[in-house]
C-alpha positions, -999 to +999 in steps of 0.1 A: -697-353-704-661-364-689-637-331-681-606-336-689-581-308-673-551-292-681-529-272-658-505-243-659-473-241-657-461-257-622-491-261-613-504-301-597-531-315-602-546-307-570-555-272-586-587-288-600-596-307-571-625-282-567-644-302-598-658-338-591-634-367-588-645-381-618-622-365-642-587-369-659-562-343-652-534-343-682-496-335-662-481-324-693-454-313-674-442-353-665-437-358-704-403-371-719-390-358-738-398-321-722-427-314-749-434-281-767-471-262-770-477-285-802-468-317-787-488-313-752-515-305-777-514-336-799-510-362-769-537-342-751-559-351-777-546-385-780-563-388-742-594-379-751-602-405-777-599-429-745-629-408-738-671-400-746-685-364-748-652-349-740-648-310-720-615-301-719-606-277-690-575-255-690-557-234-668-531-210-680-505-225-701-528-254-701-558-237-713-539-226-750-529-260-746-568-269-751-571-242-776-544-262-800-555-298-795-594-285-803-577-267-835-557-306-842-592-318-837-605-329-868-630-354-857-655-339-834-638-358-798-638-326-785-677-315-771-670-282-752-641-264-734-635-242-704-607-219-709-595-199-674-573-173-673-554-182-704-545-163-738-542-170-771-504-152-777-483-138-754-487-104-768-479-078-738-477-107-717-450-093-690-415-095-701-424-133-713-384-133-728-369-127-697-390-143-677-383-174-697-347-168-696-352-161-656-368-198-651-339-216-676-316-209-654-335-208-618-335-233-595-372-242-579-366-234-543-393-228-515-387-194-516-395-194-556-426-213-550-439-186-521-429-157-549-446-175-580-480-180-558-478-147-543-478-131-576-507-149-593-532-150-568-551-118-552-541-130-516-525-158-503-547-163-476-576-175-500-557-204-510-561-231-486-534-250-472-534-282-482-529-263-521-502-249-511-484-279-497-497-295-533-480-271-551-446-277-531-445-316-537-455-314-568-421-285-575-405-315-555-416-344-575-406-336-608-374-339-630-362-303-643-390-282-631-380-248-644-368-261-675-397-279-686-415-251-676-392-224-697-396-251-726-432-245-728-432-209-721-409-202-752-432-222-771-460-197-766-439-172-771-436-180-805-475-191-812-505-171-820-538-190-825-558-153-826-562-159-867-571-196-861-597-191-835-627-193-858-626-221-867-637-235-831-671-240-833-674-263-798-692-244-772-665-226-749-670-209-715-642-181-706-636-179-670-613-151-660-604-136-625-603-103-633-578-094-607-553-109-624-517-092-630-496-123-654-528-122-677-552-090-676-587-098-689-579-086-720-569-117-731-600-133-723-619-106-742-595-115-773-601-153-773-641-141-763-646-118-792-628-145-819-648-176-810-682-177-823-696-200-798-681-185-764-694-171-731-671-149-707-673-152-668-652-131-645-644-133-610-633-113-588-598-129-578-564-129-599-545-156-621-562-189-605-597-190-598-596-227-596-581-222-563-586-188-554-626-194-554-627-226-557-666-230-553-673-202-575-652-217-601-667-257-602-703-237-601-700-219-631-681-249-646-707-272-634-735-256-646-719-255-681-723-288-681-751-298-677-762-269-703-744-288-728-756-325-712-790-308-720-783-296-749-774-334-761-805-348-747-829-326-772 
């Protein structure tokens, strides 16, 4: 199985460093032109026809992302998906308007970074420090930060894939730190109880369990895996 990830908003690629080396991380957020929820999704999927036995793994923004491109998936590429701390809508997601008005016209400043980490991770101190200096290059590094990321924002505002959801019949494991304040666990319940092939892990962290517990996170992600490597081999 190759794992190809997907990160959230602003967030490098560093944030799956925690799962083996030997993986392809998608930085949607480099397209040009800035791309919407539909257009990540279809060049997502264009990647993993490069690819065998593909699990995609998505963060946030990047794990509807996922959801999408397995929905634009009409030939089977797509073998499994892990889906962390991500939603299907944006239903009683904050004030997701505002907030995308707020990062349209924001500039990414240090100070920005320091507020957006505090406020999606349980405590700052679990994140180690070489994430944290990822996360600040990477702000650095790119062209338009907060307006790509408004871009993609508004285009999950307007997107529901709830009614959609069955038809995702790929074997799907839900990881959701249930500390989490931008995305309560209710939205992993939702996308849970409308897939008929899913299983639900929470942790006890908030919005990034890829690099809040990192271990934790490439154990359970890891040993879905090799379930489904197993599964293959019978």
């Amino acid at each position: 199985m190759f794992l190809i990830c997907v990160p959230g908003n602003l967030c490098p690629p560093e944030s799956f460093d925690a799962l083996p080396p030997d993986k392809y991380v998608y930085e949607w957020m480099r397209l040009d032109p800035i791309p919407s929820l539909q257009e990540a999704a279809f060049e997502l999927l264009k990647i993993a026809t490069l690819y065998d036995n593909v699990i995609l793994v998505g963060h946030s923004t990047g794990g509807i992302i996922c959801m999408q491109a397995a929905l634009f998936d009409s030939t089977g590429i797509i073998k499994g998906m892990v889906l962390v701390n991500t939603g299907a809508n944006t239903n009683g997601h904050k004030d997701i308007r505002s907030h995308v008005k707020e990062l349209s016209s924001q500039p990414i400043t240090d100070v920005f970074i320091d507020q957006y980490l505090a406020a999606r991770v349980q405590s700052i101190d679990s994140v180690s420090a070489n994430i944290l200096v990822a996360f600040q290059e990477y702000y650095k590094s790119l062209s338009e930060p907060s307006i790509r990321a408004a871009k993609m924002l508004q285009s999950q505002v307007d997107t529901d894939l709830i009614p959609e959801l069955k038809r995702i019949k790929i074997p799907v494991l839900i990881v959701h730190g249930i500390l989490d304040k931008v995305r309560p666990v209710r939205f992993a319940e939702e996308i849970h109880s409308h897939l008929s092939n899913s299983s639900l892990r929470t942790l006890p962290c908030g919005h990034c369990p890829n690099i809040e517990m990192p271990s934790k996170f490439a154990q359970e992600v890891l040993e879905y895996v090799s379930k489904l490597n197993d599964r293959n081999l019978m």
